[in-house]
Backbone as a chain_set.jsonl record, in Angstrom:
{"seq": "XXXXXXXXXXXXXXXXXXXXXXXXXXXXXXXXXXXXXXXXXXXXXXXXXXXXXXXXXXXXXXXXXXXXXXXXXXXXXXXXXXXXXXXXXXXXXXXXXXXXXXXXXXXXXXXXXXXXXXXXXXXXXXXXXXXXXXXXXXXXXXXXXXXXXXXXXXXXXXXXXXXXXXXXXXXXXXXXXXXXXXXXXXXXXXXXXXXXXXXXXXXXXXXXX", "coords": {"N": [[110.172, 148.812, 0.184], [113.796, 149.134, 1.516], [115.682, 146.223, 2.002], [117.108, 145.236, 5.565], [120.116, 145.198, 6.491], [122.389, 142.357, 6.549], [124.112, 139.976, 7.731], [126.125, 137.342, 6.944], [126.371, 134.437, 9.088], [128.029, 132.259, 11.074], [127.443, 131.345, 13.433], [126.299, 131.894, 16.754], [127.601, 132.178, 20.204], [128.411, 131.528, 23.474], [131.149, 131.522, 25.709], [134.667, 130.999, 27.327], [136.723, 133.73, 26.934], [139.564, 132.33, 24.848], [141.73, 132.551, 24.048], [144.76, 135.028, 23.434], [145.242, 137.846, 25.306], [142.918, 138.483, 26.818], [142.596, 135.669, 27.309], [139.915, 134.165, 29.122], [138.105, 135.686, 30.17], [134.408, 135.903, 30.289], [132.684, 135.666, 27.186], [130.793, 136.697, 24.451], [130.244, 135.472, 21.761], [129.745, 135.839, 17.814], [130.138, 134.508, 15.516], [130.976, 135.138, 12.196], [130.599, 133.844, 8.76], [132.977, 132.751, 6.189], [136.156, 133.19, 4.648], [138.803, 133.877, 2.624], [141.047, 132.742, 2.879], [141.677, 129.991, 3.571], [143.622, 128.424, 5.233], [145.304, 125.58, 5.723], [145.817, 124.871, 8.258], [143.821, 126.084, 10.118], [141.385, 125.72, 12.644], [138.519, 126.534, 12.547], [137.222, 125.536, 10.031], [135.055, 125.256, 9.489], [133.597, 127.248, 9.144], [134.144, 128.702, 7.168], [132.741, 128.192, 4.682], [129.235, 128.422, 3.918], [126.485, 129.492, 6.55], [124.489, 130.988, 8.199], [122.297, 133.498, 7.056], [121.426, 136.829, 8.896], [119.795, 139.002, 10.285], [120.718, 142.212, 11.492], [119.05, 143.044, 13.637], [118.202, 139.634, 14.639], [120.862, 138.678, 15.226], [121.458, 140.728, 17.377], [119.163, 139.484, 19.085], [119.833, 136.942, 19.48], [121.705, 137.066, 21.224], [121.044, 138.3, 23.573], [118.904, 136.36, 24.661], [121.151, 134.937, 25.211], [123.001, 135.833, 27.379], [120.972, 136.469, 29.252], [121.497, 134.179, 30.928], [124.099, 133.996, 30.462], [125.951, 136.339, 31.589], [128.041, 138.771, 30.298], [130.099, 140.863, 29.424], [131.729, 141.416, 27.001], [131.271, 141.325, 23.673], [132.527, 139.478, 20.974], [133.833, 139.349, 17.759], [134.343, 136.924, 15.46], [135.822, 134.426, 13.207], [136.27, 131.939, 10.339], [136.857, 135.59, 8.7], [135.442, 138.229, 9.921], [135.917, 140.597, 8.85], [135.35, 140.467, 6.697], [132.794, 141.114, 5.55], [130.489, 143.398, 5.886], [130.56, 145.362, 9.087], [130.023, 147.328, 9.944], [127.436, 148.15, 10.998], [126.56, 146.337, 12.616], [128.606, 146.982, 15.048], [127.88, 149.334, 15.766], [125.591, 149.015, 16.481], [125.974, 147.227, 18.885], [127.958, 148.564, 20.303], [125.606, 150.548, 21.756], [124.284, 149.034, 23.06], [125.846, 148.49, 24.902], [127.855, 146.9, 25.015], [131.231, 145.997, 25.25], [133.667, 145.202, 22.718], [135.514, 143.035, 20.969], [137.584, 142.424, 17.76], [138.483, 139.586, 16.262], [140.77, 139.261, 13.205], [142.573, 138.644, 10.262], [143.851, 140.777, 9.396], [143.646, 141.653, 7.237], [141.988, 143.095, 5.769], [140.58, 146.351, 6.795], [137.987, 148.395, 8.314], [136.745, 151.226, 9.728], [135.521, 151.173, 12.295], [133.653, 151.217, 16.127], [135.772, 149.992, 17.733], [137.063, 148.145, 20.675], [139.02, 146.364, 21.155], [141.426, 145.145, 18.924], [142.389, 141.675, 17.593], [145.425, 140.534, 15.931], [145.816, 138.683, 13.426], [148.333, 137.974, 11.252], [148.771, 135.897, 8.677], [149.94, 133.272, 6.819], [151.093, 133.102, 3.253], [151.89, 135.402, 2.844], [151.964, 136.926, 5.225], [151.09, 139.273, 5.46], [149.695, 142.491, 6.749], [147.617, 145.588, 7.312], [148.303, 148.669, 7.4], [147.031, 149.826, 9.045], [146.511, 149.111, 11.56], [148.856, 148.284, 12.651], [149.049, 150.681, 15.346], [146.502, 150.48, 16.038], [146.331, 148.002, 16.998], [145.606, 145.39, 19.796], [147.023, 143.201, 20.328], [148.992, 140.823, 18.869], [148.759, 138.003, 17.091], [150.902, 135.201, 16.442], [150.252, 132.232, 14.836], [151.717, 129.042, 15.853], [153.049, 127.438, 12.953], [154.273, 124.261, 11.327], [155.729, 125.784, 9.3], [156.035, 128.166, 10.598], [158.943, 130.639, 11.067], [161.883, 132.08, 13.075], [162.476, 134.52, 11.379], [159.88, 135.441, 10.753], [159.152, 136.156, 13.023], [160.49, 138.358, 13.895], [160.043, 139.825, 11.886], [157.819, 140.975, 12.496], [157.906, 141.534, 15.328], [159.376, 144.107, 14.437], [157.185, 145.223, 12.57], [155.337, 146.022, 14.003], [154.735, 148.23, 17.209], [156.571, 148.256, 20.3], [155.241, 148.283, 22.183], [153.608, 146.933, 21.746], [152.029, 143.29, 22.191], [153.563, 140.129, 20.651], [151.99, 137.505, 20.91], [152.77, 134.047, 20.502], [150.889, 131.372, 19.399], [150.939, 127.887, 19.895], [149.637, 125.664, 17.055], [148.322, 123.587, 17.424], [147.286, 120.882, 20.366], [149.515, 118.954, 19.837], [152.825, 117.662, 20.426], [154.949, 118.476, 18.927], [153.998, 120.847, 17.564], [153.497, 122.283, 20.325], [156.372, 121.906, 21.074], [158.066, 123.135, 19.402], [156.848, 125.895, 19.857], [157.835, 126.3, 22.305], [160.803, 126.515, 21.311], [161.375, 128.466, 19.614], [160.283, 130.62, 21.041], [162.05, 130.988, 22.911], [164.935, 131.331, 20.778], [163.646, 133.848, 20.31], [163.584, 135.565, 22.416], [166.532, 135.133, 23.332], [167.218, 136.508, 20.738], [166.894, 139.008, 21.195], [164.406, 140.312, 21.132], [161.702, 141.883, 22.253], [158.661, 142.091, 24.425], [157.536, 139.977, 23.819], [155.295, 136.786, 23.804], [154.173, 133.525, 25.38], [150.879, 131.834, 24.401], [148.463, 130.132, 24.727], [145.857, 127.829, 24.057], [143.296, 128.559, 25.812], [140.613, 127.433, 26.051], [140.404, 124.808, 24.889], [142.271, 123.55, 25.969], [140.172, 123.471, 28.511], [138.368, 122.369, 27.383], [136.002, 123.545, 25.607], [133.714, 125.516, 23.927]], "CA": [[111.069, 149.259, 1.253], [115.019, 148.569, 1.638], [115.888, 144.896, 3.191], [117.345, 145.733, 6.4], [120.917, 144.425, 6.592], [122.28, 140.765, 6.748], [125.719, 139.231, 7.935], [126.726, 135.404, 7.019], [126.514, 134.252, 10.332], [127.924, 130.329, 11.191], [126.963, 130.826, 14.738], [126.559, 132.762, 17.745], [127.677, 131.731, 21.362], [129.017, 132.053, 24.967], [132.058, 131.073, 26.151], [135.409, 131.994, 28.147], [137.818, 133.741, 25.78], [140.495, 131.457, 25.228], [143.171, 132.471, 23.472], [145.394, 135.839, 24.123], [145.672, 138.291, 26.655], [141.849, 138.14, 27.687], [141.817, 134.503, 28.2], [139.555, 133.698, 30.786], [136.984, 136.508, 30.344], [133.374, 135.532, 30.047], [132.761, 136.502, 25.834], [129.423, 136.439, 23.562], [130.603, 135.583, 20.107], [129.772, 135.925, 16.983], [131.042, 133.683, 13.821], [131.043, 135.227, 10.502], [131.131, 132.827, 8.191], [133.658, 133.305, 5.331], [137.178, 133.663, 4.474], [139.369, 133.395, 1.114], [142.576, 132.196, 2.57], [141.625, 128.429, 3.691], [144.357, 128.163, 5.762], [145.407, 124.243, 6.575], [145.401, 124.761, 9.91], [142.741, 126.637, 10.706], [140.859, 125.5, 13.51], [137.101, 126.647, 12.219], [136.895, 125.473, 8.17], [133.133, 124.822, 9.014], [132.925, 129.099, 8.743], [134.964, 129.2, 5.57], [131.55, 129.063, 4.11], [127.907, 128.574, 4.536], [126.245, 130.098, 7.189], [122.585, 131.719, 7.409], [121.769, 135.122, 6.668], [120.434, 137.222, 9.593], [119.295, 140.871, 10.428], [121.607, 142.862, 12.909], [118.437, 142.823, 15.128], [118.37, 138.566, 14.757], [122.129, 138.32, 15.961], [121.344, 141.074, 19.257], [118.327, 138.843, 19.451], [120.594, 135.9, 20.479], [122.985, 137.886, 22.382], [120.472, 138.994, 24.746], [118.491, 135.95, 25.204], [122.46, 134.235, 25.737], [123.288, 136.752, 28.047], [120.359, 136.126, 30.229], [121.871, 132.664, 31.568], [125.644, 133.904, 30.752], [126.392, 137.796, 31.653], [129.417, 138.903, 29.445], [130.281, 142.709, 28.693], [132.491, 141.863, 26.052], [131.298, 140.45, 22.367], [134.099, 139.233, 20.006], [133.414, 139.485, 16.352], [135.618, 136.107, 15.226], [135.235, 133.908, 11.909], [136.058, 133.177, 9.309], [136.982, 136.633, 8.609], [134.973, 138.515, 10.517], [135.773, 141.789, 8.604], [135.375, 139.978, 5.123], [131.508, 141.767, 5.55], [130.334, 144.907, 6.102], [130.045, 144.64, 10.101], [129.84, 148.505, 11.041], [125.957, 148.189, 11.691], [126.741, 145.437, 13.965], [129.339, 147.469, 15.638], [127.463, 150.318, 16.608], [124.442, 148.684, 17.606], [126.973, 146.087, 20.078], [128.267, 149.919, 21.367], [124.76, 151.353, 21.705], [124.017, 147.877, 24.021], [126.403, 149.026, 26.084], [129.255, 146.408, 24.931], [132.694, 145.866, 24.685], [133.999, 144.744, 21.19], [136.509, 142.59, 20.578], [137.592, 141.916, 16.497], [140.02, 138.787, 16.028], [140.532, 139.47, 12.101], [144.079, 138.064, 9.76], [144.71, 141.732, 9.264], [143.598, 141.932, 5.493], [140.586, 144.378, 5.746], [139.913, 147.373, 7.865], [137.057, 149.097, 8.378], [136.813, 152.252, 10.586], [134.382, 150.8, 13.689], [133.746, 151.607, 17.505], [136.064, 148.729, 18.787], [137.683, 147.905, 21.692], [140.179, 145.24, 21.441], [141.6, 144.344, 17.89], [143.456, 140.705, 17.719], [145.527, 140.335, 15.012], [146.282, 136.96, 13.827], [148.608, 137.55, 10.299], [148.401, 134.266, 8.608], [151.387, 132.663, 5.861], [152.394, 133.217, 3.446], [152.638, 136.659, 2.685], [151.923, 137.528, 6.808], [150.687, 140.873, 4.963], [148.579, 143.277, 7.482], [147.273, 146.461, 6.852], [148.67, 149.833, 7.871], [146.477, 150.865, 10.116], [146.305, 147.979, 12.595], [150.349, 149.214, 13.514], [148.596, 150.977, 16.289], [145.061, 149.836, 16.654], [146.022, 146.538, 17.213], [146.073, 145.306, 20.984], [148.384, 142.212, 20.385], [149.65, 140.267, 17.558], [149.086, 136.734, 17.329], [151.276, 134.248, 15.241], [149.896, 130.814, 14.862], [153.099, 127.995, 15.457], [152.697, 126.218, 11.956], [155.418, 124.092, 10.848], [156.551, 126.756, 8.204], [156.54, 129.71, 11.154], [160.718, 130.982, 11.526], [162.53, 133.404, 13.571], [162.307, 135.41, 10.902], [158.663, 135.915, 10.255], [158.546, 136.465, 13.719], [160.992, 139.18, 13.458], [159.815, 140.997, 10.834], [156.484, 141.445, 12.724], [157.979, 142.658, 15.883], [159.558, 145.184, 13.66], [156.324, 145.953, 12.029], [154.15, 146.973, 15.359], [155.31, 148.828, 18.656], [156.802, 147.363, 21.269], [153.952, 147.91, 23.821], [152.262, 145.449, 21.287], [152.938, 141.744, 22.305], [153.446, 139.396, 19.892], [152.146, 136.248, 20.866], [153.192, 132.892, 19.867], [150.15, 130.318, 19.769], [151.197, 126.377, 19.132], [148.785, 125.633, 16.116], [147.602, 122.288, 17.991], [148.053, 120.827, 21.52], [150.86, 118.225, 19.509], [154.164, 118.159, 20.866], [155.634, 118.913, 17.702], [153.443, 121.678, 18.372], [154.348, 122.326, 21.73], [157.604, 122.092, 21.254], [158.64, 124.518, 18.59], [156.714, 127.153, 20.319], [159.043, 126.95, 22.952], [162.172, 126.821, 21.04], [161.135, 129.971, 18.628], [160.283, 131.926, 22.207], [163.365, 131.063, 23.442], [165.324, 132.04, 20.102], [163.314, 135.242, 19.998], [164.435, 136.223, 23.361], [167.869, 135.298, 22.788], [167.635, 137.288, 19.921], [166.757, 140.68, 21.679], [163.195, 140.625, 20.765], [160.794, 142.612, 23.517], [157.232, 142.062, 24.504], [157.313, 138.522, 23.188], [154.38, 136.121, 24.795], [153.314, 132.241, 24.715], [150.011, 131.943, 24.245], [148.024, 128.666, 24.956], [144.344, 127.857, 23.752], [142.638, 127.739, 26.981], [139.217, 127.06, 25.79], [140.729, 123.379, 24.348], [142.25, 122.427, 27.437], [139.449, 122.694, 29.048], [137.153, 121.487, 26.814], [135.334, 125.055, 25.472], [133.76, 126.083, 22.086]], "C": [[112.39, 148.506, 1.17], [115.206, 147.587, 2.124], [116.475, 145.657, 4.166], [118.488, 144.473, 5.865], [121.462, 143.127, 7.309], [123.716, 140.329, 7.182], [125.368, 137.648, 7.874], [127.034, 135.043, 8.243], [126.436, 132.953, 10.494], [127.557, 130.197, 12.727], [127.151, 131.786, 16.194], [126.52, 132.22, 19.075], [128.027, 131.77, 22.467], [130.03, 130.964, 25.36], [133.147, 131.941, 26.65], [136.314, 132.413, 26.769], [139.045, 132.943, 26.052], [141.505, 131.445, 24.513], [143.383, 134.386, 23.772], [145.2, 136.672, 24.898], [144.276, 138.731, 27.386], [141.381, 136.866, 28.081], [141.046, 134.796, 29.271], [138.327, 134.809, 30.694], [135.703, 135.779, 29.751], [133.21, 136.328, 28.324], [131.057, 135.952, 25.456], [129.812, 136.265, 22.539], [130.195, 135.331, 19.195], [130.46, 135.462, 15.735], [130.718, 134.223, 12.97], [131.089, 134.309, 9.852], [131.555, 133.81, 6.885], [134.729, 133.772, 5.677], [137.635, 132.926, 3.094], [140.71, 132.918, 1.592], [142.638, 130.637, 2.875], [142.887, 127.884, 4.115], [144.472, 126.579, 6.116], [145.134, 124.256, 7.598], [145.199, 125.5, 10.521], [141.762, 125.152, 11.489], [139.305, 125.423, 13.519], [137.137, 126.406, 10.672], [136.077, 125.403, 8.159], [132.979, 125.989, 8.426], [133.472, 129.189, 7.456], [133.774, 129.83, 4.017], [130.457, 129.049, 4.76], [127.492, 129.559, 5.152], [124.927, 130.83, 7.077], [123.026, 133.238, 7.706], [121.125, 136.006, 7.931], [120.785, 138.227, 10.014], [120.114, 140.882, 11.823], [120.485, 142.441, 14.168], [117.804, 140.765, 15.379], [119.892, 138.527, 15.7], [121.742, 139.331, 17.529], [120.117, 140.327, 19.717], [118.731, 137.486, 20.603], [121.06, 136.384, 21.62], [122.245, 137.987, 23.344], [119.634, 137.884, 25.202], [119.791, 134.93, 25.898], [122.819, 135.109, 26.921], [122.376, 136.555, 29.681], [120.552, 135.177, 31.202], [123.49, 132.769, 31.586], [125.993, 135.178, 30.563], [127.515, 137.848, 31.6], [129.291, 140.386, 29.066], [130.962, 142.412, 27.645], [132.048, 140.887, 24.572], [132.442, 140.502, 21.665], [133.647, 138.906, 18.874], [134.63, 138.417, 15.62], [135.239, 135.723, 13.706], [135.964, 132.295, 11.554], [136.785, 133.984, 9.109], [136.003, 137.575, 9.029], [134.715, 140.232, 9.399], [135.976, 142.02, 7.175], [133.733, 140.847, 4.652], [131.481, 143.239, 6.462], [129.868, 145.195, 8.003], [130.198, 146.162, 11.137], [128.84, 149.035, 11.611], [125.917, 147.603, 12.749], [127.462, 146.354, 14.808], [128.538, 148.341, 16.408], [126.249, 149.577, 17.259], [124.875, 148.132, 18.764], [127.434, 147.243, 20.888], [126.987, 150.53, 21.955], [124.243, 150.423, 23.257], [124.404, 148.135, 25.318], [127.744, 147.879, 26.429], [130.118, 146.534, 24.782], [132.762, 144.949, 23.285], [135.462, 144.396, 21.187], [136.564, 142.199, 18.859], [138.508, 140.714, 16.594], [140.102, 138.917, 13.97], [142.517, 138.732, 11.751], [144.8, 139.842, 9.068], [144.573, 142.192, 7.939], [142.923, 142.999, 5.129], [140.769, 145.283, 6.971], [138.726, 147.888, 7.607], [137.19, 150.268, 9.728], [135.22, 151.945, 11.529], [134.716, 151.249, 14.679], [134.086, 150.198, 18.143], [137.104, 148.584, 19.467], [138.91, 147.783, 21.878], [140.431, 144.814, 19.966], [142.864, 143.056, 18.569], [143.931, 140.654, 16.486], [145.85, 139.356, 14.541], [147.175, 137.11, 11.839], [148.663, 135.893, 10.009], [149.34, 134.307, 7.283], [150.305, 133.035, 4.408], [152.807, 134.438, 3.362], [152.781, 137.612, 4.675], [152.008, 139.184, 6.204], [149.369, 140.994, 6.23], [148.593, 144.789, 7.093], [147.603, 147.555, 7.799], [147.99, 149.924, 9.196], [145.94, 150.121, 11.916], [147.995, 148.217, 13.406], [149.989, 149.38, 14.942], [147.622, 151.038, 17.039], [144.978, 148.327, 17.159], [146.947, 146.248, 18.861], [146.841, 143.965, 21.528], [148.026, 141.291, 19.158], [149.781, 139.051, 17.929], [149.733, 135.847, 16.039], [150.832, 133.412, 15.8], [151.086, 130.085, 14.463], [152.789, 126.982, 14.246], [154.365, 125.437, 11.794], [156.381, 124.678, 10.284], [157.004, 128.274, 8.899], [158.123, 129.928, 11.369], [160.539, 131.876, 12.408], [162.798, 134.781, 12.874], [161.135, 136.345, 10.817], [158.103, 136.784, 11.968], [159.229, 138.113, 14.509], [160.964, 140.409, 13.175], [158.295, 141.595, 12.021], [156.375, 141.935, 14.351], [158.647, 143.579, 15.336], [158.175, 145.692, 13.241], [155.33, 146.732, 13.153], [155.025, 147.673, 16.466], [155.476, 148.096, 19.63], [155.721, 147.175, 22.45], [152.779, 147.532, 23.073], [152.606, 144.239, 21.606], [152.424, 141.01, 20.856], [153.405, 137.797, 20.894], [152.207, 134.625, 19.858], [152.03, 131.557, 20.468], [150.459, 128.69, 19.363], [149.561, 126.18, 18.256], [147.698, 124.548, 17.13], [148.212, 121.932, 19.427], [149.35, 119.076, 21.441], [151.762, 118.343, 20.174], [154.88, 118.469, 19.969], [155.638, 120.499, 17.579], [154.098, 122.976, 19.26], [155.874, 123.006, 21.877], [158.348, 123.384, 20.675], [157.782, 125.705, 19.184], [157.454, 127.637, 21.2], [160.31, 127.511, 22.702], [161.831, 127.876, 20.24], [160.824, 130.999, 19.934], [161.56, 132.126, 22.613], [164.511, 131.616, 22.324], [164.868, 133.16, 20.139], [163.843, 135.972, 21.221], [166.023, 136.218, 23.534], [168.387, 136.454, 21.811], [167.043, 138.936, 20.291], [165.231, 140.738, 22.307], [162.072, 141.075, 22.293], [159.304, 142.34, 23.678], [156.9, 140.678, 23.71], [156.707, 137.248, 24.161], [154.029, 134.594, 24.094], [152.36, 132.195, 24.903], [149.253, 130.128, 24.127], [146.315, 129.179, 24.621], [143.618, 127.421, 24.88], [141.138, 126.859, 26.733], [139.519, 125.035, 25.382], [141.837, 122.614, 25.091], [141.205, 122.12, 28.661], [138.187, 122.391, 28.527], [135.98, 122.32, 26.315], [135.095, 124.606, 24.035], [135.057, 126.797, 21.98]], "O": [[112.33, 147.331, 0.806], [114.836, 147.769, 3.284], [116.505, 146.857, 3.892], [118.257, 143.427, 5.257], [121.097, 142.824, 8.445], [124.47, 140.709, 6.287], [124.589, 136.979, 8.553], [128.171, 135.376, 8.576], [125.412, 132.305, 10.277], [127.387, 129.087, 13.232], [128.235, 132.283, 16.498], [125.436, 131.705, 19.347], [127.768, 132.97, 22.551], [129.793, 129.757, 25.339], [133.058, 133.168, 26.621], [136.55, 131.671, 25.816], [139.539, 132.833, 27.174], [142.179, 130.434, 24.312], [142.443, 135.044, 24.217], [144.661, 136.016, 25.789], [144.379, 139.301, 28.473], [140.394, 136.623, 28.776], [141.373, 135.529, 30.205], [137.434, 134.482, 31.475], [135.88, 135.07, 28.761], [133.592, 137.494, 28.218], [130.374, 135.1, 26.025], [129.768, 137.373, 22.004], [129.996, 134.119, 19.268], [131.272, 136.129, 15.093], [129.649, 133.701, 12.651], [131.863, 133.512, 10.382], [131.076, 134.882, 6.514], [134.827, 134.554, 6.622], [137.179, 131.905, 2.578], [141.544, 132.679, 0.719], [143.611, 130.016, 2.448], [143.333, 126.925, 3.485], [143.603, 126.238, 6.918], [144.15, 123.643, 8.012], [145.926, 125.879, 11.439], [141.559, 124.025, 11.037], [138.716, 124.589, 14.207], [137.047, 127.473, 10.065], [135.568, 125.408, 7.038], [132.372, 126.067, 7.358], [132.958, 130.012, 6.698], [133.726, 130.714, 3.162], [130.367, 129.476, 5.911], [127.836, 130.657, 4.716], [124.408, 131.192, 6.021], [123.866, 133.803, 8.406], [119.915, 135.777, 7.923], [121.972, 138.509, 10.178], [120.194, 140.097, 12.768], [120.73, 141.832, 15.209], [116.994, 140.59, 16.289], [119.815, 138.322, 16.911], [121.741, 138.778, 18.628], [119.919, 140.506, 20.918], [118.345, 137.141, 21.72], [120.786, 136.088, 22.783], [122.869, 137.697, 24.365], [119.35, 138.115, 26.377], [119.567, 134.253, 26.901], [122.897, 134.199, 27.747], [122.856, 136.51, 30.813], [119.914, 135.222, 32.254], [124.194, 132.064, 32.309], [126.393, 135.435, 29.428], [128.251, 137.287, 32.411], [128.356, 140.879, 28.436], [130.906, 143.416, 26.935], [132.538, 139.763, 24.468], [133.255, 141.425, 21.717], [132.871, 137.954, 18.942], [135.697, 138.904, 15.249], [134.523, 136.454, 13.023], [136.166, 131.533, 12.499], [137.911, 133.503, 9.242], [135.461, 137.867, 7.963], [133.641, 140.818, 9.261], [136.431, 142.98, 6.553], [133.569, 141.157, 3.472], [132.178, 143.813, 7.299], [128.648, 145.218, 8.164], [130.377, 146.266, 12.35], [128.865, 149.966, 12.415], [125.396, 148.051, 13.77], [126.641, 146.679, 15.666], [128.457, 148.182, 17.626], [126.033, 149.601, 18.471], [124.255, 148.451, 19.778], [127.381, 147.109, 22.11], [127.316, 151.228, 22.915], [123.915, 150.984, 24.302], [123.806, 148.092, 26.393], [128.419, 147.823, 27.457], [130.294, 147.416, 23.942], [131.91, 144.121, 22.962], [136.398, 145.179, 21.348], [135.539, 141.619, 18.5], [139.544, 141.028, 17.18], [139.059, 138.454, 13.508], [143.378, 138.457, 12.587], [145.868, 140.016, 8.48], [145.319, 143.067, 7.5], [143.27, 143.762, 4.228], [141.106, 144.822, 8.062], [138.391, 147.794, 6.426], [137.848, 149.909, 10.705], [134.123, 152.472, 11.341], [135.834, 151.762, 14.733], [133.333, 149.451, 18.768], [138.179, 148.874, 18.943], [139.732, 148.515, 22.429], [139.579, 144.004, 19.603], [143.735, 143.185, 19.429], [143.044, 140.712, 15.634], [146.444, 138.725, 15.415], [146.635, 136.346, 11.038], [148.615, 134.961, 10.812], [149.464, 135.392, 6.716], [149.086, 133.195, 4.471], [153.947, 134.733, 3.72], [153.481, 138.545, 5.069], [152.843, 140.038, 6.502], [148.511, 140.177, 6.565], [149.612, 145.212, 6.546], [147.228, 147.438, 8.966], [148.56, 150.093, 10.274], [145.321, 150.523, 12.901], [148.133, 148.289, 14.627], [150.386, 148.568, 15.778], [147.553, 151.419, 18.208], [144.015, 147.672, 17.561], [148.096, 146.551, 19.181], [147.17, 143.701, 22.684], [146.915, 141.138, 18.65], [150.574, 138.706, 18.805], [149.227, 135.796, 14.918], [150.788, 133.392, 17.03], [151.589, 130.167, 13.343], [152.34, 125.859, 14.476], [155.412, 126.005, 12.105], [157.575, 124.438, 10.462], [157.731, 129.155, 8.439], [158.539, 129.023, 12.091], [159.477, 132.448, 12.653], [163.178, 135.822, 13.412], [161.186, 137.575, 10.802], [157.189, 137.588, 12.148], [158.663, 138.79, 15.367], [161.395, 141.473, 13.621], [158.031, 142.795, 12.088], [155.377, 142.493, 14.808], [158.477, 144.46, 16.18], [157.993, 146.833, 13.664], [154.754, 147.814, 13.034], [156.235, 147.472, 16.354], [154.625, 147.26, 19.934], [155.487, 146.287, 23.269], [151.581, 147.626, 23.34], [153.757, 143.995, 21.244], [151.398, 141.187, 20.2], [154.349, 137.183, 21.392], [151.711, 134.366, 18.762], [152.156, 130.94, 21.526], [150.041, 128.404, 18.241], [148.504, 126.519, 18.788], [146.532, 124.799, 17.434], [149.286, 122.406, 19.798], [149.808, 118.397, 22.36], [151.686, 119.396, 20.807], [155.893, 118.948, 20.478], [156.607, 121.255, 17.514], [154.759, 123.994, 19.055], [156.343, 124.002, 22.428], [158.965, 124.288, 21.238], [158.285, 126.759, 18.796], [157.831, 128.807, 21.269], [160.89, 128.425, 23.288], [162.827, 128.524, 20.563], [161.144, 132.179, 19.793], [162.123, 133.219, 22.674], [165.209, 132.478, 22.859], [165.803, 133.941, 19.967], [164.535, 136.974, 21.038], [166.65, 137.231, 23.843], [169.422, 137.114, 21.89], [166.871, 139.817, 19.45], [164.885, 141.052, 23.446], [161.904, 140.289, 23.225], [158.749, 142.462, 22.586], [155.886, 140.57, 23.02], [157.377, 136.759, 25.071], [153.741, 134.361, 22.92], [152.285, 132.609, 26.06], [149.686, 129.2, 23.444], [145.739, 130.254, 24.796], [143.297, 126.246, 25.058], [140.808, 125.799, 27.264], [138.691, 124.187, 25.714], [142.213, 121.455, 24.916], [141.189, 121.176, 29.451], [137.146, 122.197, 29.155], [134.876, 121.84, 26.574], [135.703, 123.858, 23.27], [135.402, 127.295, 20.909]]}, "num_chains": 1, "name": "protein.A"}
């Protein structure tokens, strides 16, 4: 008989969402493990690899005994790369549940799933995303690295619709940080730019997975 399918999974858990425009909602999430771009300052390098192996009905296994102690409508499919694996079995079964679906993905892969809420998070250096996220995607996050400009940030409200926000997350809670997220908001509004948001990691001020 066929194995039944497997996702690289670094961890599944409950917490508030804490970064863009659902902060604050109760979430169920899901780690992928795996990604090829090994970003410096990434925030999760544990997921980059490892991770155990386990059957769609292992991961709603968690979910539902997590759920029991922390009621959340909305799972978020994070990583990692979340959409580095094949994750449209997961998808429908997470719709069939009777969830909401959030993706946070860097915009490299699509897949055609039943989801909710895409986040998009391009990532340096090429800040390449894929066609079809234009209009599936329900806000645009840059991460403040040292190397982010007024340009990059620019080009990428040019690339989506204005009734997408682009938010601007400080990489770390540095003042270096800090700081340049303000002064790149404040240039971007100077410079015309519409639907342009700061974005703070709530979960790591107050002390969250």
């Amino acid at each position: 008989m066929p194995q039944p399918p497997t996702l690289r999974t670094a961890e599944v858990f409950a917490s508030l969402q804490g970064e863009g425009l659902r902060q604050g909602e109760p979430t169920l999430f899901v780690r992928l493990a795996g990604c090829r771009l090994h970003c410096r300052f990434c925030d999760t390098k544990s997921a980059w690899t490892g991770g155990t192996f386990l059957s769609l009905r292992d991961i709603l296994a968690r979910l539902d005994r997590i759920r029991k102690n922390y009621p959340a409508s909305w799972v978020c499919l994070t990583g990692g790369e979340p959409l580095g694996q094949n994750v449209g079995g997961l998808a429908r079964a997470l719709k069939k549940e009777g969830y909401k679906i959030q993706v946070e993905t860097n915009g490299l892969f699509y897949q055609r799933l039943p989801v909710d809420w895409y986040t998009v998070s391009p990532k340096p250096r090429a800040y390449a995303v894929r066609k079809e996220y234009r209009r599936r995607a329900r806000e645009v996050k840059l991460i403040v690295t040292r190397d982010l400009t007024l340009d990059i940030v620019q080009r990428m409200r040019r690339d989506f619709p204005e009734n997408i926000p682009i938010l601007l997350q400080p990489q770390s809670m540095e003042q270096w940080s800090m700081a340049k997220s303000l002064k790149l908001m404040t240039r971007g509004l100077q410079a015309g730019l519409s639907n342009l948001r700061l974005s703070l990691q709530a979960h790591k001020v107050l002390g969250l997975r």
